[in-house]
C-alpha positions in Angstrom: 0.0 0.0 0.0 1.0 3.4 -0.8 1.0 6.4 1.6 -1.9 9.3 0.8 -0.4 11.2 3.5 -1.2 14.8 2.1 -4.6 13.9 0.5 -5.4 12.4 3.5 -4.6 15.3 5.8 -6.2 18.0 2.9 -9.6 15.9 3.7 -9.1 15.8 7.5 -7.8 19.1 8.4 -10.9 20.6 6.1 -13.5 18.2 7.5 -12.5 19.3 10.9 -12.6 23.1 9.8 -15.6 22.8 8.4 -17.5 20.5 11.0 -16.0 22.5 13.7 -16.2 26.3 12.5 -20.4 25.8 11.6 -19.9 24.2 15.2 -18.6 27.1 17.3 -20.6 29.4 15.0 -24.4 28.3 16.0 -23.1 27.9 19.7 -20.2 30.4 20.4 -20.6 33.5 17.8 -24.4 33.7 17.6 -24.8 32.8 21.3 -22.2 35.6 21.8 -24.2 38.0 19.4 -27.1 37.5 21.3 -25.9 39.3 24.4 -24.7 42.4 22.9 -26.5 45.2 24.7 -27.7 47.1 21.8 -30.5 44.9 20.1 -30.2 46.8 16.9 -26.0 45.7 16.5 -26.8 42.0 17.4 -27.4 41.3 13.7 -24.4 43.2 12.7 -22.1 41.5 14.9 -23.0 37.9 14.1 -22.5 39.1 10.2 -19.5 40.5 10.8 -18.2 37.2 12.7 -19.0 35.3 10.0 -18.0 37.5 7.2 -14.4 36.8 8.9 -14.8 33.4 9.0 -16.6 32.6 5.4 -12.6 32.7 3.8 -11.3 30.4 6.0 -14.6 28.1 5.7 -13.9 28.0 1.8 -10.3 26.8 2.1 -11.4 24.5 4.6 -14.0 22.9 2.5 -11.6 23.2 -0.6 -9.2 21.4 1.0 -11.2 19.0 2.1 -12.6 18.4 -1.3 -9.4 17.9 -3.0 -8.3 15.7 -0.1 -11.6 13.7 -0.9 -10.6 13.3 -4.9 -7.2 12.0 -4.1 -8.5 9.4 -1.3 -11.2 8.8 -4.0 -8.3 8.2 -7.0 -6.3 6.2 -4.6 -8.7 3.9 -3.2 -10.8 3.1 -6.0 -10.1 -0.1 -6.6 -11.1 -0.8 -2.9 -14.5 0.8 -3.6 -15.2 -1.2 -6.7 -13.7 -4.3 -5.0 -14.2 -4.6 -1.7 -17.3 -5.1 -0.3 -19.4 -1.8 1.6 -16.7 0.6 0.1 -19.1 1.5 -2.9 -22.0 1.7 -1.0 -20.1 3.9 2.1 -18.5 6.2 -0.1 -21.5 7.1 -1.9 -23.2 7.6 1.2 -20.2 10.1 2.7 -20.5 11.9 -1.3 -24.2 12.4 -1.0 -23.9 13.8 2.7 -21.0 16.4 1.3 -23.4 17.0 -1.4 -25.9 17.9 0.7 -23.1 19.8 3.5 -22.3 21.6 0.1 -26.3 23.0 -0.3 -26.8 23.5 3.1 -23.3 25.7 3.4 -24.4 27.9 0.2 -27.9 28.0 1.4 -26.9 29.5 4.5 -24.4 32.2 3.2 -27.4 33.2 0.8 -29.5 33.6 4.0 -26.4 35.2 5.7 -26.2 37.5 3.3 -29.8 38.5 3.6 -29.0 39.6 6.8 -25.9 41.4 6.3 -27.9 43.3 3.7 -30.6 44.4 6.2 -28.2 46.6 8.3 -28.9 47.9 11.7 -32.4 46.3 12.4 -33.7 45.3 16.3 -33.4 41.4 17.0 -33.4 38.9 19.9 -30.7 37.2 18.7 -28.5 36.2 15.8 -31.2 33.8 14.6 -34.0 34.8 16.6 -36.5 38.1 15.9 -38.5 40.0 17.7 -41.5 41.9 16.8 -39.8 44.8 15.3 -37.7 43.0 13.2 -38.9 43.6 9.8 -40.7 40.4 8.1 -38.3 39.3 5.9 -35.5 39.1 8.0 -37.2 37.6 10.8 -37.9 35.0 7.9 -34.3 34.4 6.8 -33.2 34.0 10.7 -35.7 31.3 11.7 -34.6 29.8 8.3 -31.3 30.0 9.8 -31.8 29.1 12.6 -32.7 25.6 11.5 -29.8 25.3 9.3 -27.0 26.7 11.6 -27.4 23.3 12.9 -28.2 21.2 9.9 -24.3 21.8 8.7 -22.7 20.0 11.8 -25.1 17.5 11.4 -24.1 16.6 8.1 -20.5 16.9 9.0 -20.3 14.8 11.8 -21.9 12.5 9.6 -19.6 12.7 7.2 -16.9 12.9 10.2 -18.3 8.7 11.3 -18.3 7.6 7.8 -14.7 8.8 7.5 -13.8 6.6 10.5 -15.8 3.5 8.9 -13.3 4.5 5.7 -10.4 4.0 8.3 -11.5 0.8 9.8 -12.4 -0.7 6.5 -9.2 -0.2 5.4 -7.9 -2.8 8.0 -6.1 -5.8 6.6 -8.7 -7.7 7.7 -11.9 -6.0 6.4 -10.0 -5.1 3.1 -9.6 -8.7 2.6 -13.1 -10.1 3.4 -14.8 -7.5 1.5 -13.0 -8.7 -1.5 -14.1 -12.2 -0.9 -17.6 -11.5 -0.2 -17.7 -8.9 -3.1 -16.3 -11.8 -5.2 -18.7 -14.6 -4.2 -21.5 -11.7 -4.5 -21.4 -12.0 -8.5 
């Protein structure tokens, strides 16, 4: 077996940026948000947060998807030979699929909010009655999918560790005998 050491830290080091920036954003930076004093710079300060963050999300999730290909191009014949690899790694691709949406998704809503300016709110992702209609739409929206990210994630975080442990002598060599008496 060859070493993937650099693919294989691109997709780990991203994953973890990823997972754990959306992470500390729903719980740290727009719990934090929420206890500014003045209810109309709540809003602003969550935006600005994550307008700060958004650069290093991208690399993160860039990285990872590079480190993704190159675990991908190395390991394929495992995936078309060894039994569960198909089926695992198309789960862990339509879960970053769907971490992909939910990411874009939520810097359109994001932006939505950054666009409002200066408007009263609760919280980052929580209006009150003043807040005008449309942005008290975008944060419940948001507030929803601040968490759906991690989810996905830390989904895709376990289905890397079932990569890992099929990759054990052991597995790799009885997935290749069930796949083969499969046919």
């Amino acid at each position: 077996m060859e070493r993937n050491t650099v693919v294989r830290a691109m997709h780990d080091v991203g994953l973890a940026a990823w997972f754990g920036g959306s992470l500390m954003g729903a719980i740290g930076l727009n719990g934090a948000a929420n206890v500014v004093s003045d209810r109309s710079e709540r809003l602003r300060v969550a935006n600005v947060g994550w307008g700060r963050w958004r650069p290093v999300n991208a690399v993160g999730i860039g990285a990872f998807l590079i480190g993704s290909a190159g675990l991908l191009a190395a390991n394929k014949q495992r995936v078309a030979h060894q039994q569960g690899v198909g089926a695992s790694t198309a789960t862990k691709a339509a879960l970053t699929v769907a971490a992909l949406a939910a990411t874009a998704y939520t810097g359109m809503l994001g932006a939505k909010l950054a666009d409002a300016g200066d408007v009263p709110v609760e919280g980052a992702v929580k209006p009150e009655k003043e807040t005008p209609d449309d942005v008290a739409k975008a944060q419940q929206q948001l507030r929803l999918m601040q968490w759906v990210i991690p989810a996905l994630t830390g989904t895709i975080v376990v289905m890397t560790s079932l990569h890992g442990e099929q990759q054990r002598p052991g597995q790799i060599l009885r997935g290749a005998v069930r796949k083969q008496f499969s046919r």
